[in-house]
C-alpha positions in Angstrom: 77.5 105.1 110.7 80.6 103.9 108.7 83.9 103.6 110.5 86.7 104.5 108.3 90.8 104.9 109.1 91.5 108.3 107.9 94.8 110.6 108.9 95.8 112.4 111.3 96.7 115.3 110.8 100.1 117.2 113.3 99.5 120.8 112.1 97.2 123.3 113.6 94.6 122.5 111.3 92.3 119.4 110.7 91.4 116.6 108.7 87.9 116.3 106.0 86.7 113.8 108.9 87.2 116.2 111.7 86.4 118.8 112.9 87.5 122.3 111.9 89.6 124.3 114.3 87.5 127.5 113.4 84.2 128.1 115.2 81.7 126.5 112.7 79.7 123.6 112.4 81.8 120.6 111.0 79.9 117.3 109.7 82.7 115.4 111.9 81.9 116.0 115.4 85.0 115.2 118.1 84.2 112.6 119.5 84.7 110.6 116.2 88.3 111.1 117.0 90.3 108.6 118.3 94.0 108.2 118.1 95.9 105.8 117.3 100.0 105.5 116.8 99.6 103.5 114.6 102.4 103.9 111.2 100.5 104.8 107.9 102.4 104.6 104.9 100.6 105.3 102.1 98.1 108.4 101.5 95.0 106.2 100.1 92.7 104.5 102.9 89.4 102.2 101.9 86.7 100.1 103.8 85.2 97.7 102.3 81.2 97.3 103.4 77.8 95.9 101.5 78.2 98.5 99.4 80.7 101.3 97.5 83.9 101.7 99.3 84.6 105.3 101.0 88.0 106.4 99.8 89.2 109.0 101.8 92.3 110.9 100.6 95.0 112.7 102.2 98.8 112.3 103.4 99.8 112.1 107.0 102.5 109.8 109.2 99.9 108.6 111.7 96.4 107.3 111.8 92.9 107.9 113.5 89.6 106.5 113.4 86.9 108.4 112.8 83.1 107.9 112.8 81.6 109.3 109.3 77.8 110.6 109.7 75.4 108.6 107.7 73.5 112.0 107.1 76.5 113.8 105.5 74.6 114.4 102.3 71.8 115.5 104.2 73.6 118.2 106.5 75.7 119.6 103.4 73.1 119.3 100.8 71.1 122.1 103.1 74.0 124.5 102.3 72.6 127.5 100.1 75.4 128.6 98.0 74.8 130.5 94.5 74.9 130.0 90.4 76.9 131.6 88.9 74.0 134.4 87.6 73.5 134.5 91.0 70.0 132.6 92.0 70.7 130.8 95.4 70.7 127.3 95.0 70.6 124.3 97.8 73.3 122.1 97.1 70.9 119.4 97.3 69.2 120.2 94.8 72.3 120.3 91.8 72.2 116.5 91.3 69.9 113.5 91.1 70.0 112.3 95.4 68.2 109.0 94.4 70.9 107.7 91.9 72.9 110.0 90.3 76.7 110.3 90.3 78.2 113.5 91.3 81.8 114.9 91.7 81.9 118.2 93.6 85.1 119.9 93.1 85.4 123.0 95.8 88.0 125.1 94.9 89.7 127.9 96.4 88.8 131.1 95.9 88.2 132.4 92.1 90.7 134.8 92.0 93.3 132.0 92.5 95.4 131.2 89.6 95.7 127.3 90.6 92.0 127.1 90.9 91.6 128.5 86.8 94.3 126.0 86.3 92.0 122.9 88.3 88.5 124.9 86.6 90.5 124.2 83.0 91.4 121.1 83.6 87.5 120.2 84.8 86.4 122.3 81.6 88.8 119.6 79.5 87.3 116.5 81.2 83.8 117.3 81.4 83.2 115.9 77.9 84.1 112.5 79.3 82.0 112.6 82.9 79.2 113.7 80.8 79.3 110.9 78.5 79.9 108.5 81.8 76.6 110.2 83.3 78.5 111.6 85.9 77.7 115.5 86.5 80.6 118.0 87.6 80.2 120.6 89.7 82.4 123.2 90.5 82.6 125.4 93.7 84.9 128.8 94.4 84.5 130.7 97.1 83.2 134.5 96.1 80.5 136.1 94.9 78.6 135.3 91.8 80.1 138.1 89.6 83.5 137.1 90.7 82.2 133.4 89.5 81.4 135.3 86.0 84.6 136.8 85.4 86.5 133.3 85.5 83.1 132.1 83.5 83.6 134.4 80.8 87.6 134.7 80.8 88.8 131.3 81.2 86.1 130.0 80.0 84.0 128.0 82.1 80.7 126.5 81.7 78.8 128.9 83.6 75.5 126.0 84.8 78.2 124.1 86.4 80.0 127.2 88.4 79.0 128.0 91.9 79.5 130.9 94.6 80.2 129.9 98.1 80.6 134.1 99.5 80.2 132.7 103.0 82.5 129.4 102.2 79.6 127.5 104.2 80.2 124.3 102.4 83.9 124.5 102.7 82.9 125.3 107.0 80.3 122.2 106.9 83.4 120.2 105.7 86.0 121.4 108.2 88.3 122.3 104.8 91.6 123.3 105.6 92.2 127.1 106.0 95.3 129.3 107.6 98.4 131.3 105.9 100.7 128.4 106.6 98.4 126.1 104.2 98.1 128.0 101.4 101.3 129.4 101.6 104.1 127.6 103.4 102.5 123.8 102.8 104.8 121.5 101.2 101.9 120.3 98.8 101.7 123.2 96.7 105.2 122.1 95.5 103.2 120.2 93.0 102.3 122.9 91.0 105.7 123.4 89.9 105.0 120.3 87.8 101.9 122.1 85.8 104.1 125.1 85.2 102.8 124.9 81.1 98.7 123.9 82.2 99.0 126.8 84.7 100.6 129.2 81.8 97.8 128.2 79.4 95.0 128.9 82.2 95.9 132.5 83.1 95.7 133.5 79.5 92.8 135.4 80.7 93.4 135.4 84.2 92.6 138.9 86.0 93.0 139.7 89.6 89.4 140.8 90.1 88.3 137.5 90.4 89.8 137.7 94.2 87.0 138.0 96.6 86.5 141.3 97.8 87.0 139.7 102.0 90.6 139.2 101.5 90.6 136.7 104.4 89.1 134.0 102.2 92.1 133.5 100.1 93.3 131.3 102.9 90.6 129.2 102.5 92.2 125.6 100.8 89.8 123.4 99.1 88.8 119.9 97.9 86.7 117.2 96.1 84.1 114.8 97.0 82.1 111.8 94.9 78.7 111.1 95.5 76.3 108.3 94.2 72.6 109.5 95.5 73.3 111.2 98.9 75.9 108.3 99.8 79.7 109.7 99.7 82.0 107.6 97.7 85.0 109.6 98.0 86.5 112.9 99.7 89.7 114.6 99.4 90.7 117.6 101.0 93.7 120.1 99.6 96.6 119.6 102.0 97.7 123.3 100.2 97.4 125.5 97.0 97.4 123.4 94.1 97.1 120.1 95.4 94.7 119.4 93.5 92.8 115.6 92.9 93.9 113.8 90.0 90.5 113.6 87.9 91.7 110.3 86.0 91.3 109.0 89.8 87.8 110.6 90.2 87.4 109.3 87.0 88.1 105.7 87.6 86.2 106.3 91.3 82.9 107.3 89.3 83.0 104.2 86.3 84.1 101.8 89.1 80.6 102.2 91.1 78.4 99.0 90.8 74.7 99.7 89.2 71.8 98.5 91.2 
């Protein structure tokens, strides 16, 4: 397993490497926890090993060590989620676990205006990952036909839109979820800043995208990197809108060394 330094987090909630205060089964059991009082300054934290560093992303005042599972491909890539016409799908199974470079954008739920904003913004970059070989995959939580309306209105391409109803990825991952984060969080501030990318995504935008269980519009969401099954990156949404930069994730996915 691969120690990393990763934050720790003071509200109610928990970090991508830890558990999830919900009942559910999180990747990051509790005894990878350790604390440390330690002073982090800045949000980025990397270990360097024999191979790709780990970046893992998120903002915090203190620090903790954390043990990350060398089968965390393997646990979530067994998560059944849906396409977006609605044939169940393994997530395993959406990109190339021998070599292939994947960036797994989860994002909230698809009736949420930021997430049409982030599912634009993937639309606009796609053209370059593709070119890079790197294959994008989105994620919203809600049923396929609520995954077709932001498909068809935004538009989206609909073979790289998935439905997570049950938000069983987002549970595997211990992703934060809670009124305060999506609706008090400081983060979300951000989207302030996007005022005109947000305008221009809700063109379209219509309401019924929200999922029909109301309680998963608290659920935040996040991004991961993969080469093969081995994690490169993760980043978990400290609120609505805080979104990864994707000329990061960019850089992240050209910066991994070929075999």
């Amino acid at each position: 397993m691969a120690k990393i330094i990763s934050p720790r987090i003071t509200t109610s909630t928990t970090s991508l490497l830890f558990p999830s205060p919900l009942p559910q089964k999180s990747l990051f059991p509790s005894q990878s926890f350790v604390n440390s009082t330690n002073s982090i300054t800045t949000p980025r934290f990397r270990l360097k090993l024999n191979r790709p560093s780990l970046m893992v992303e998120a903002s915090s005042a203190a620090a903790s060590s954390s043990v990350v599972p060398d089968d965390i491909s393997d646990v979530l890539g067994e998560v059944s989620i849906f396409t977006a016409a609605g044939e169940p799908v393994q997530l395993k199974h959406l990109w190339d676990q021998q070599e292939g470079i994947a960036v797994v954008a989860l994002l909230r739920h698809f009736g949420c205006f930021c997430c049409w904003e982030l599912a634009a913004s993937l639309k606009e970059a796609k053209v370059k990952f593709d070119s890079a070989g790197v294959k994008l995959i989105a994620v919203g939580v809600g049923t396929p036909d609520k995954a077709r309306l932001l498909a068809e209105r935004l538009p989206f391409p609909m073979e790289s839109l998935y439905a997570d109803p049950d938000r069983k990825a987002y549970d595997v991952l211990g992703l934060y979820y809670g009124f305060r984060r999506t609706f008090l969080n400081p983060a979300s501030t951000k989207v302030f800043s996007r005022y005109e990318e947000l305008k221009k995504a809700m063109k379209n935008y219509t309401i019924k995208a929200t999922p029909d269980d109301t309680s998963s519009v608290l659920q935040q969401g996040g991004m991961l990197v993969f080469k093969g099954k081995q994690l490169l990156y993760a980043r978990k949404d400290e609120g609505t809108g805080d979104h990864a930069p994707l000329d990061e994730i960019f850089d992240i996915c050209c910066k991994v060394p070929t075999p």
